[in-house]
C-alpha positions in Angstrom: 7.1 -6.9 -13.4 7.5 -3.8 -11.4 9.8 -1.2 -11.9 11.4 1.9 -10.7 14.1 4.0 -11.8 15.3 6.9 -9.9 17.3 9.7 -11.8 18.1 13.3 -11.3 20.8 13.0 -8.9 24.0 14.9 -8.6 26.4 16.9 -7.0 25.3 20.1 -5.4 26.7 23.2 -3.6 25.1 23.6 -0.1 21.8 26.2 -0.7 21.4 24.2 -4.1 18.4 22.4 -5.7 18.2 18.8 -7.5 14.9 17.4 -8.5 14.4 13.8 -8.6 12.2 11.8 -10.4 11.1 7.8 -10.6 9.8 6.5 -13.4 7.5 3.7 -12.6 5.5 0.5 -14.4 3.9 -3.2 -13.6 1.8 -2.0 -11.1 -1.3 0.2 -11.5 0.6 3.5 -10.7 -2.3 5.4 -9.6 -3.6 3.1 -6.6 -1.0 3.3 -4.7 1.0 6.2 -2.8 4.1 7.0 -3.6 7.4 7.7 -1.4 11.0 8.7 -1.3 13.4 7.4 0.8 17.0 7.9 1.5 20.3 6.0 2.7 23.2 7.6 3.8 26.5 4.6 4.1 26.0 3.2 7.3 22.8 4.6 8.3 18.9 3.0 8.2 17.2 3.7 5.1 15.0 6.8 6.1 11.4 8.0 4.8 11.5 11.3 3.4 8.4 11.9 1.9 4.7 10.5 0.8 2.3 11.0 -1.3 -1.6 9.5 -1.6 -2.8 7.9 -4.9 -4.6 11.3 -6.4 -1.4 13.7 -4.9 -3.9 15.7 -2.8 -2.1 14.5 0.4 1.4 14.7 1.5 3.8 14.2 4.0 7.2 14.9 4.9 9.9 13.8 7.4 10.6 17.0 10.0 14.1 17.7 8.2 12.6 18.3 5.3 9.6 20.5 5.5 9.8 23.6 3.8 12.8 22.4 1.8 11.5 19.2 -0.3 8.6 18.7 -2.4 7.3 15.6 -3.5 4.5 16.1 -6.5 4.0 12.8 -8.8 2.0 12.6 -12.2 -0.1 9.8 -13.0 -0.3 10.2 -16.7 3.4 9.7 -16.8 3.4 7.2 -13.9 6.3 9.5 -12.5 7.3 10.4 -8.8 9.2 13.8 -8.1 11.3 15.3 -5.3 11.5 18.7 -5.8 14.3 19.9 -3.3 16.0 23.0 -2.3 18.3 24.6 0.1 20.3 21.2 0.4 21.9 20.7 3.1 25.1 18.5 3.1 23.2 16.3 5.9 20.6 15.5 2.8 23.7 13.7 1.0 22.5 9.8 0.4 21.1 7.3 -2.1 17.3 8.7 -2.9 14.9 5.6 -3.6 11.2 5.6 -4.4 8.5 2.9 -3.4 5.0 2.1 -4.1 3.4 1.9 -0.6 4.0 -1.2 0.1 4.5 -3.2 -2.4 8.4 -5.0 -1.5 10.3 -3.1 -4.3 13.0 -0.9 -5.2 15.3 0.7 -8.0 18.5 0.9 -7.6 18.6 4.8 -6.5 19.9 7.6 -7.6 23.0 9.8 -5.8 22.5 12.7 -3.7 26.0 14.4 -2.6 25.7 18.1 -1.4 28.9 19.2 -1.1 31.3 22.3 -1.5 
């Protein structure tokens, strides 16, 4: 059935870049938009980032903008987050979903950090 798997995680230097990807199938990848969330330990899981079916439009969480990129390829049924100038605030558990269909991979770590 479905399936997503996060990866590209890591530990990062504040200023530093990590680019995530999730790797998706059972689900007709190009319907559906595409976002990233994140989770830091005992805070709400947060949206970071969308973007439509054909990647045209995109939109990002105010703490974000100008630092993150989300980009996806529907050949490869893949979702990125392109991010730069970390901040030690972005340190969580990155997840992707297909909007809004009630599942999720188990993440991938985020820890920005000197």
């Amino acid at each position: 059935q479905v399936q997503l798997v996060e990866s590209g995680g890591g530990l990062v230097q504040p200023g530093g870049s990590l680019r995530l990807s999730c790797a998706a199938s059972g689900f007709t990848f190009s319907g559906y938009s595409m976002s990233w969330y994140r989770q830091a330990p005992g805070k709400e899981r947060e949206l970071v980032a969308t973007i439509g079916p054909a990647g045209s439009i995109t939109n990002y969480v105010d703490s974000v903008k100008g630092r993150f990129t989300i980009s996806r390829d529907n050949a490869k049924k893949t979702v990125y987050l392109q991010m730069n100038r970390l901040k030690p605030e972005d340190t969580a558990l990155y997840f992707c979903r297909a909007n809004v269909l009630p599942y999720w991979g188990q993440g991938t770590q985020v820890t920005v950090s000197s």
